[in-house]
N, C-alpha and C positions, 0 to 999 in steps of 0.2 A: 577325480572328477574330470570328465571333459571341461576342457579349456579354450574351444574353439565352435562351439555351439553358434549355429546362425538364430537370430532374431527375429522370430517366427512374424511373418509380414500380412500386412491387410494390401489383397486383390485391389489392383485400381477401380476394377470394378464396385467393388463391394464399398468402395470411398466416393464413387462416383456417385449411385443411387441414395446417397445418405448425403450429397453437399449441401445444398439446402439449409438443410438441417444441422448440418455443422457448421454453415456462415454464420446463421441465427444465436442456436448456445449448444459450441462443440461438448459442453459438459458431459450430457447423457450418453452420446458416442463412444466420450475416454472412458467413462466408467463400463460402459459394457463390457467392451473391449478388453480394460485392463482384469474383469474378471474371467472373461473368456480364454486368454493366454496368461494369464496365473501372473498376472501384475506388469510384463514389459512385452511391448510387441512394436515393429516398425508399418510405416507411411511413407507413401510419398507425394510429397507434397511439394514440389519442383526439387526439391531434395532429402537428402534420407532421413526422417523425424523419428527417431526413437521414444518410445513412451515409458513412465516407470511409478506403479505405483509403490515401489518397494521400495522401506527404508535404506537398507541398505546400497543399495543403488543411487539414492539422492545424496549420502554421505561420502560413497565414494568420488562422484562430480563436484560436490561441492566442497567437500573439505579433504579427503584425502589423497586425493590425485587431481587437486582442482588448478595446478599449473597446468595440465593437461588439458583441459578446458576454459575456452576465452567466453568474453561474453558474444553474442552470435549478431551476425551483421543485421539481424531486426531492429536492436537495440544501438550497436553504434554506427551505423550507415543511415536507417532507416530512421528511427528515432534523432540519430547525432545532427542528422539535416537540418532539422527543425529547432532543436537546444541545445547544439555545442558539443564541444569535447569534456565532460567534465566526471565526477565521481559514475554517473551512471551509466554512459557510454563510454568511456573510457578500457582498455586494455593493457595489460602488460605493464613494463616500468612507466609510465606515465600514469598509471591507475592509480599504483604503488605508492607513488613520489605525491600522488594529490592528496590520497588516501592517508598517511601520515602526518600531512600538514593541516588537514582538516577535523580529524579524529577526536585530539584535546578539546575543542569548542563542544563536542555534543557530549561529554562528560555528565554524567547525573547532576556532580556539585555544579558543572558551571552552567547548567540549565537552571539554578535554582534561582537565577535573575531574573528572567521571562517569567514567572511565577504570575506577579501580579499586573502584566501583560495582559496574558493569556484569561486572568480573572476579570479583565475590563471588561473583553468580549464578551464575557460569558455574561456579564452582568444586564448587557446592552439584549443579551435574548430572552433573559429572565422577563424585563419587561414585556416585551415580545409575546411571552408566552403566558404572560397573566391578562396581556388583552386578546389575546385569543380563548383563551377561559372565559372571561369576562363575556366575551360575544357566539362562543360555544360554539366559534369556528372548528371546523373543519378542515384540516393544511396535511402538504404531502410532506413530511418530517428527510426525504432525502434532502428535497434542494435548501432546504433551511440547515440540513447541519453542512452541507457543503459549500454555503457562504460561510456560517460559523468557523469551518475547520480553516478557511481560504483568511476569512480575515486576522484569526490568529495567528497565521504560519505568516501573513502578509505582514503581521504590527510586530512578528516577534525576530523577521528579518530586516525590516525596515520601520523601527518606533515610531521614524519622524521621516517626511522628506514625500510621503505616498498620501494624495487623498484620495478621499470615499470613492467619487468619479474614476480614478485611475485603478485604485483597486477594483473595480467594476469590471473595466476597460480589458485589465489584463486577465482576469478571471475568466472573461468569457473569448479570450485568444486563446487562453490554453486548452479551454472545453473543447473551439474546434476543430486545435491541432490534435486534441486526445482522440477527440470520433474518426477524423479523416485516416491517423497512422492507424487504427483498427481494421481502416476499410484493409489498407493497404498491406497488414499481416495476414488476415483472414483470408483476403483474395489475391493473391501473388501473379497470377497470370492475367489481370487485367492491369497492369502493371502500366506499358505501354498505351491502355485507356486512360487512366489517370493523367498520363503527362499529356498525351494529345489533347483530350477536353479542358487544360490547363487546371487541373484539379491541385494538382502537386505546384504548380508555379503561386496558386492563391495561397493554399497553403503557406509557402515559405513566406509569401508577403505579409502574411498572419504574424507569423513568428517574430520578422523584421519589427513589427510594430511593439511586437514586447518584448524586444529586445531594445529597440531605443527607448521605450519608457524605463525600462529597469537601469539601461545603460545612463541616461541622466540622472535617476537617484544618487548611484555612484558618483558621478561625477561631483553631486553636492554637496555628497556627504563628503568626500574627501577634501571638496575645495575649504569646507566651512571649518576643517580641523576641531569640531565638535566632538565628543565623545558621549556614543548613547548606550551602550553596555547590551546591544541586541546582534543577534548574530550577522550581519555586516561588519560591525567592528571587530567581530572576532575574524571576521573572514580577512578583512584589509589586514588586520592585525599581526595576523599568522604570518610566520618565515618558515620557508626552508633552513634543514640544518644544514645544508652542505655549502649552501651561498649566504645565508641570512638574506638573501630578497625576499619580499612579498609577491604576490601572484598580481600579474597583469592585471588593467581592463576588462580585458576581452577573457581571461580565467574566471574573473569576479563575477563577469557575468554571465560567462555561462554554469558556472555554480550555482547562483541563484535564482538561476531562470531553472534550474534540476530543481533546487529547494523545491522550490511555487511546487513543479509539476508532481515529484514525490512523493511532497510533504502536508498535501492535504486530503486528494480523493481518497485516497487509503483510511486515512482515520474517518472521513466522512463516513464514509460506506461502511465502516466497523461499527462507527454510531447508530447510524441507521437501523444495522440489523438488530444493535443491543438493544435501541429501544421497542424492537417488535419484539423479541424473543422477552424483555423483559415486561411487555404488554399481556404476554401470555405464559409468564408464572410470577402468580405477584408473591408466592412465597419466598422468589429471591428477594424481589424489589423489599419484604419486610426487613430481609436479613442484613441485606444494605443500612437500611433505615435504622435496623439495632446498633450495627456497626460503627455508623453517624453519630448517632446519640451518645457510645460508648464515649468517644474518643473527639467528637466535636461539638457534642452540642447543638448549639445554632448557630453557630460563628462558624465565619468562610473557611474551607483547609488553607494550611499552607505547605513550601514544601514538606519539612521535617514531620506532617500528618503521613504523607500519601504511602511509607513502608507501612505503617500500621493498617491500611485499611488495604487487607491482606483478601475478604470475599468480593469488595468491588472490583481488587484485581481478577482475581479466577472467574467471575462474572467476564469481564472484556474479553479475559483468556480463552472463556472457551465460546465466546461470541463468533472470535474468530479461526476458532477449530469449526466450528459448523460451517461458516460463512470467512473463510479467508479473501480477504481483499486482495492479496496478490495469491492468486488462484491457480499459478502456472507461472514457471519460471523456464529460465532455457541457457543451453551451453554450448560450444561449437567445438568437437572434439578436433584437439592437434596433431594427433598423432595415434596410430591404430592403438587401441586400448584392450580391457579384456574385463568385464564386470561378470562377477560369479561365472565366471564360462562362457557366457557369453563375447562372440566376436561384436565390436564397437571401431567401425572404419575410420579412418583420417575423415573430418570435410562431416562428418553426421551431427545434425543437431538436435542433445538428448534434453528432452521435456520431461524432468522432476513432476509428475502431478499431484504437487500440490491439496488441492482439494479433494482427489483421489484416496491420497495418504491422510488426510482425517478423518477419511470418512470409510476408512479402511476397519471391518471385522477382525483384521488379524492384529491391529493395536489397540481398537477401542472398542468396549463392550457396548452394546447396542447405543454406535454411533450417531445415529439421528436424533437421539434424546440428545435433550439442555441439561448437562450435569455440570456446574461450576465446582463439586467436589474432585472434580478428576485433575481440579491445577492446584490442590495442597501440594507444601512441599514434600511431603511423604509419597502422596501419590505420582509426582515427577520424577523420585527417584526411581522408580519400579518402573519407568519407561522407555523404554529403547529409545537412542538418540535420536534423532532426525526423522522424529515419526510428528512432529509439530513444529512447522517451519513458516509460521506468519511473517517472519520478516525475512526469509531465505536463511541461508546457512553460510558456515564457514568463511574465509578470512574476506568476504561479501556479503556479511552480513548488514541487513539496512544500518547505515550510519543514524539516522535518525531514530531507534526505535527506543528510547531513554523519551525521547520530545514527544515521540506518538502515545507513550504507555501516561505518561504526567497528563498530557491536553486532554486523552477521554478520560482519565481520572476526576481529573478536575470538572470533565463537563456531565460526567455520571454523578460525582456528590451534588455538586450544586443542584442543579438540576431534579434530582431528587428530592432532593430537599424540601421541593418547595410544590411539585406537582404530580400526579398520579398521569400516568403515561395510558391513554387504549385505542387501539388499533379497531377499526372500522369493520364491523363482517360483512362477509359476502365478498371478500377481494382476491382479485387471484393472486397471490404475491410467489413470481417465479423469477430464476434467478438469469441476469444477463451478464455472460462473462465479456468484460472488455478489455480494458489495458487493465482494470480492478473490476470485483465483482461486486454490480450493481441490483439492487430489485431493477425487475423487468417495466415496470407498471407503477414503482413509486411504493409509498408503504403511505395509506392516509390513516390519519388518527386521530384523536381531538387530547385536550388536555384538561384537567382539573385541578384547581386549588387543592393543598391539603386542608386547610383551615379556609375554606370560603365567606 
């Protein structure tokens, strides 16, 4: 096999008459493209962006030669500006050294604390959604499961120590550091606009502002020598093995100012779409409700329920094969490489696409269908690794996805439970890829009682 194959490239030209359009939702572009050059082809885009819809190509960046690739200066330059040095901008032995000291805390068993956390919340929309029944409103189900997911991830970092108001506060600091760093990946060459219109200087004072709100919770929490069994305690809690200290201030908080950012848009926007795709086949939403009955009844899950309810998971599963929240991922190659023959330069940074590789014919049979039989465990064996990568892959895989997978469990039974989900016709419901991917336009719907 040739070993040195160049990377067959898109014309600046042919990049240029399509930006537009690629600022808005690069999505259609990549998938062209990746079918046009048989799944990997490079851009440039002030530098060299390799694209890849091939599994094996995202396995080899991310797990098997993934010392070889660091996380790329979008994420810890561009993103670190804003939230810190912590698990998600972070590099190298300091990823490493955070990444092990943090890891034990998001364990299956030691999430099983936040359980009835996580079920207050939910309880607080139930209401919510039986007076919306009631008065046969009309509501757009994004920005409701996006407080839901924000105030969970909020009560299950901080039990005690946060109110309503400041969860508010900081919820909508992080919205408009998420939109601004969007601008500023998408558009790279206005770059120098941004700081002169002081775009980027509001920004950072954005962040300053929730970063001293979060930084005082800390400080609370630790002065009051309280113990609330929610993950700040675990986070204060944690040592190094090498020193037995705990992590800084200034670690604590840039940790959990990652948590917040994260740890909710993602599940939000998973939500979101489950509840449209489950608006339009109610023969899942019955098989759930079989499921429920089997195994719960009408009493709330708990943890030791949510292995058994084995179809609500391959429902979320393949929610988000259709609809992956984290839509595109990205790597900064160290050192000249060589994927399937292909040449991969020092300084290139290669974009895994993600939503590409789900929605890829060569691993899944007529991909645009809603099939939750394709996440049995029979059927995951029979599938090439790295061809479903909702929470990324290899020794970067999301820390949190144990917390994500339990909260839409929990917020699919309840929730079911109690109301029939439908989506509003006439809507255009298109996809906007951002830092996660969002409906373009909202997803509106109404709800109904089961037992009116």
């Amino acid at each position: 096999m040739e070993t040195n194959k160049q990377v067959p490239k898109l014309s600046n030209f042919a990049l240029l008459k399509r930006m537009l359009k690629f600022v808005d939702n690069p999505i259609p572009f990549l998938l062209e493209n990746a079918e046009k050059y048989n799944g990997i082809y490079s851009m440039n885009l002030g530098v060299l962006n390799i694209v890849s819809t091939n599994h094996e190509f995202a396995q080899h960046v991310l797990q098997k030669k993934n010392k070889n690739y660091k996380k790329s200066y979008v994420q810890t330059d561009t993103l670190g500006q804003y939230v810190g040095k912590g698990l998600l901008t972070a590099n190298g032995d300091y990823w490493l050294r955070q990444r092990r000291l943090i890891q034990p805390g998001f364990h299956r068993e030691k999430l099983a604390a936040l359980v009835d956390i996580m079920l207050d919340e939910v309880d607080d929309y139930i209401l919510k959604f039986e007076q919306f029944a009631k008065e046969k409103k009309v509501f757009d189900i994004c920005p409701l499961m996006t407080e839901l997911t924000f105030r969970i991830v909020s009560k299950s970092l901080f039990s005690t120590g946060i109110s309503d108001a400041e969860m508010e506060r900081l919820g909508n600091d992080i919205t408009e550091i998420q939109e601004f760093l969007v601008k500023q990946i998408r558009q790279p060459y206005l770059e120098y606009w941004f700081r002169l219109s002081g775009q980027i200087k509001h920004t950072l004072k954005t962040s300053k502002s929730a970063r001293n709100l979060i930084g005082g919770i800390i400080t609370g929490r630790k002065s009051s020598g309280e113990e609330h069994n929610d993950l700040l305690d675990m986070l204060i809690a944690s040592r190094y093995e090498d020193t037995g200290e705990g992590m800084t201030d200034e670690q604590l908080l840039d940790e959990s100012l990652i948590i917040f950012l994260a740890g909710h848009e993602t599940s939000a926007n998973a939500m979101a779409w489950t509840w449209y795709l489950l608006s339009q086949h109610p023969d899942a939403v019955q098989k759930i409700r079989d499921e429920i009955k089997e195994h719960l009844g009408e009493r709330k899950p708990t943890f030791a329920d949510l292995p058994k309810m084995q179809y609500t998971m391959q429902v979320i599963q393949e929610s988000m094969r259709i609809y992956p929240p984290a839509w595109l991922t990205d790597r900064e190659t160290i050192e000249d490489d060589a994927i399937n023959g292909y040449h991969i330069p020092k300084g290139a940074l290669v974009l895994p696409f993600i939503y590409g590789i789900h929605h890829s014919e060569k691993y899944w049979d007529k991909p645009e269908e809603f099939r939750p039989e394709r996440f049995t465990k029979e059927a995951q064996k029979q599938r090439p690794a790295y061809t479903y990568l909702p929470f990324g892959g290899g020794p970067r895989l999301c820390i949190g996805n144990n917390f994500a997978m339990m909260e839409m469990q929990l917020i699919v039974i309840c929730l079911i439970q109690r109301f029939n989900f439908k989506t509003i016709e006439g809507q255009n419901i298109e996809l906007l890829p951002l830092v996660t991917l969002r409906p373009a336009e909202g997803i509106k719907m109404q709800v109904t009682t089961i037992n009116p």
